[in-house]
C-alpha positions in Angstrom: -20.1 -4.2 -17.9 -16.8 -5.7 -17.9 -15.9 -7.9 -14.8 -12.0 -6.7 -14.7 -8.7 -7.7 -13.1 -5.2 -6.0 -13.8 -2.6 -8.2 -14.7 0.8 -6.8 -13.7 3.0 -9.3 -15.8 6.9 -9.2 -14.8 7.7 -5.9 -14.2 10.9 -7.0 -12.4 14.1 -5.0 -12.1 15.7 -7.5 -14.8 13.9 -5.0 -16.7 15.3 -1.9 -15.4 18.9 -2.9 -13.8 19.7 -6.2 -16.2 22.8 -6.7 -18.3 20.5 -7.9 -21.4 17.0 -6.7 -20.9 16.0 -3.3 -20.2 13.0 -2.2 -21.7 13.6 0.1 -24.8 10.8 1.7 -25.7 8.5 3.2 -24.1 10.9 5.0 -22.2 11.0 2.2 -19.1 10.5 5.3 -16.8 7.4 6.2 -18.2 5.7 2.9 -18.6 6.8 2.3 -14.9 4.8 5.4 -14.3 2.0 4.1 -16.2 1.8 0.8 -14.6 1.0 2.4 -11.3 -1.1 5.0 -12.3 -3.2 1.5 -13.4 -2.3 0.2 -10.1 -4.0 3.2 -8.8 -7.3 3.3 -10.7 -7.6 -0.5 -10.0 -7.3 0.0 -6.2 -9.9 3.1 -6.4 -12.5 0.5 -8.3 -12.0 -2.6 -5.9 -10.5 -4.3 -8.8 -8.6 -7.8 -8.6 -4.7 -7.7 -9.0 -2.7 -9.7 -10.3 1.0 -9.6 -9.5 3.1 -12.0 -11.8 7.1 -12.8 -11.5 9.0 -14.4 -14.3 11.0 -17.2 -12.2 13.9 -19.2 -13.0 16.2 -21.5 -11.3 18.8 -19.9 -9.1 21.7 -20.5 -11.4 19.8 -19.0 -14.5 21.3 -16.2 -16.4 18.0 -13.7 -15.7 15.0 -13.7 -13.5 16.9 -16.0 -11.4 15.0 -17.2 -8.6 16.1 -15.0 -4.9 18.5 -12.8 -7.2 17.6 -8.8 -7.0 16.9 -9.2 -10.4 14.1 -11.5 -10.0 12.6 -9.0 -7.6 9.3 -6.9 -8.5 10.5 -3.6 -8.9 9.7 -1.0 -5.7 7.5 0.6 -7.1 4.6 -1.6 -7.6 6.0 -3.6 -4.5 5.4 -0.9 -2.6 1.7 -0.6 -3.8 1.2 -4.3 -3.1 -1.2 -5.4 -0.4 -2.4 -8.4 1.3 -5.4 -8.6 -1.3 -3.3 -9.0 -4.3 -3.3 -12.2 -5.7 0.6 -13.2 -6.6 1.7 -16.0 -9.7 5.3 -16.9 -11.0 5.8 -18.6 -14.5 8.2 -20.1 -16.3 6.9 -19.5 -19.8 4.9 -16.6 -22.0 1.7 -16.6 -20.7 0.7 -15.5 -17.1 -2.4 -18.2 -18.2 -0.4 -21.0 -17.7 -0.8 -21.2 -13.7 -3.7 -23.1 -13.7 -4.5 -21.9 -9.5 -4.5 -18.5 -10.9 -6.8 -19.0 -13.5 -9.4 -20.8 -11.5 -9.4 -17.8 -8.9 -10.4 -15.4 -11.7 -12.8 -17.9 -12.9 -14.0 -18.0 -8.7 -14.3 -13.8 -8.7 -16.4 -13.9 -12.1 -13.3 -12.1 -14.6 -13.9 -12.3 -17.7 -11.5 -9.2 -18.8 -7.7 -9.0 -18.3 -6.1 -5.8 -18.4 -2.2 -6.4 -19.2 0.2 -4.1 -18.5 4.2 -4.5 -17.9 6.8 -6.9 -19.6 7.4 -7.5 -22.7 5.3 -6.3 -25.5 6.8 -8.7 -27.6 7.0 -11.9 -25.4 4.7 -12.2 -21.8 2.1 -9.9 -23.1 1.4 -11.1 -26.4 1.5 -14.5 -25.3 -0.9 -14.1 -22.3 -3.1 -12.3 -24.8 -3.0 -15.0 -27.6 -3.8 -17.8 -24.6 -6.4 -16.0 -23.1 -8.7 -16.3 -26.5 -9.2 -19.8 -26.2 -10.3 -19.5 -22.8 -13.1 -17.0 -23.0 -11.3 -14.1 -21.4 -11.4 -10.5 -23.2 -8.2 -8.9 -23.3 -7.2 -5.0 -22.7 -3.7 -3.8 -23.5 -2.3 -0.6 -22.3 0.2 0.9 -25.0 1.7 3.1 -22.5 2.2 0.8 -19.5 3.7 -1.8 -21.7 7.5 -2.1 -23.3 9.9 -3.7 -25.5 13.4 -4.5 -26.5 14.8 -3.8 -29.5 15.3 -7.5 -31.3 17.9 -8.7 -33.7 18.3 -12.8 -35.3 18.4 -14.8 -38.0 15.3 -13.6 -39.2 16.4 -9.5 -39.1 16.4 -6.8 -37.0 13.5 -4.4 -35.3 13.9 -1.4 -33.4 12.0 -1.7 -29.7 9.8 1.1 -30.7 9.0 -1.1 -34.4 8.4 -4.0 -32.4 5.9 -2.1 -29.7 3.9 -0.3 -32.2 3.6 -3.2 -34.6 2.5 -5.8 -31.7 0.2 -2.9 -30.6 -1.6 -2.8 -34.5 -1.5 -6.7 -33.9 -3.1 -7.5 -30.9 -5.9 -4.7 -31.2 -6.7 -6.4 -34.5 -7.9 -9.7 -32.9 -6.4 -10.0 -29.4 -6.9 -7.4 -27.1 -8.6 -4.2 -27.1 -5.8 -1.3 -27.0 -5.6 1.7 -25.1 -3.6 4.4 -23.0 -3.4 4.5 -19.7 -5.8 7.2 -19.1 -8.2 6.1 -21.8 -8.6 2.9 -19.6 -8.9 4.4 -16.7 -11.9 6.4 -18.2 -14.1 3.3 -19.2 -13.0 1.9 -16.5 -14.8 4.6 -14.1 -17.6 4.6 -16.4 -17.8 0.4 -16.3 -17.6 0.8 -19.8 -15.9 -1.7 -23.0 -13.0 -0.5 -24.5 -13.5 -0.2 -28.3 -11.3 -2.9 -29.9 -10.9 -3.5 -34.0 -11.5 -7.2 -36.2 -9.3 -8.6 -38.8 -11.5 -8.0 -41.6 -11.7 -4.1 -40.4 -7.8 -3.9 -39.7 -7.3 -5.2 -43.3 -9.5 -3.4 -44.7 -7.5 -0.5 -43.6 -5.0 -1.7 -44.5 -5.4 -2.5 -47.8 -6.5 1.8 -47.7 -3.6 2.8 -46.4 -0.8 0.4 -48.1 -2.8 -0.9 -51.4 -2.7 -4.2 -53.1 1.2 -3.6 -54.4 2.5 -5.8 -51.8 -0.3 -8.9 -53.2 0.9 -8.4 -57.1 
């Protein structure tokens, strides 16, 4: 049986309110809705939270430390009790505090369930960190969100970078799941099903072909 916590990564009002990033798809709404419908079936299985802020110094252009935007959004505030351990972080991964780690290590975790901000920055890297460590990883598609991203490199629609970071991280990562499909195994005490790489590229190779190889 997995030993769980929920990790509620950043879901600040930076990401609902902010000049530059609002969450694009899903609809921020929904995951919103999503995140504490986790919240929920965490607190009815006696489940360790994890509430993490994105923190920067006051003068920073986003998740400026005191600013509203730096705030946790009311909803999950709301939700919050006494219970709930709290982390801030300068960087990608929520791993990076090393006091939070140790009191996951202290209440026996060994599986993080990710949901909130982004897809394509704070939950990927917290996933890609937390392999190393010996932590199993769940990601919930519908409690998570992205931006849509442009550079030097190209362009990608938020909804092209959420489902391709989805395909990704369930290919190695993280085991991926909805919201209620979660909350399922996790009244059953049950392991998400999660994919390989040699199974995802299998399929892969079934559904695309070798043309891309020639």
């Amino acid at each position: 049986m997995p030993n769980r916590a929920l990790i509620i990564i950043d879901v600040q009002n930076e990401y609902f309110d902010g000049p530059v990033l609002p969450i694009q798809h899903p609809a921020r709404d929904g995951s919103l809705a999503k995140i504490v419908d986790a919240i929920d079936a965490a607190e009815r299985a006696r489940m360790p939270i994890v509430a993490v802020q994105h923190e920067l110094p006051e003068d920073a252009p986003v998740f400026a430390k005191g600013s509203a935007a730096h705030a946790v959004h009311d909803a999950v505030e709301a939700r919050a009790t006494d219970a709930w351990l709290r982390s801030s972080k300068a960087v990608a991964s929520v791993l990076a505090d090393d006091a939070l780690v140790a009191r996951l290590r202290e209440q026996q975790v060994d599986t993080l369930t990710l949901v909130g901000y982004m897809t394509n920055n704070c939950v990927l890297g917290t996933a890609a960190a937390a392999e190393p460590m010996g932590f199993a990883v769940e990601v919930l598609s519908d409690a998570t969100g992205a931006i849509h991203l442009a550079n030097e490199a190209g362009s990608a629609s938020a909804q092209q970078v959420h489902e391709t970071l989805m395909v990704l991280l369930h290919s190695n990562f993280a085991a991926v799941a909805t919201t209620a499909a979660w909350t399922d195994a996790v009244q059953a005490d049950a392991v998400l099903p999660k994919s390989d790489l040699g199974t995802s590229a299998a399929q892969g190779r079934a559904a695309f072909g070798e043309a891309a190889a020639a």
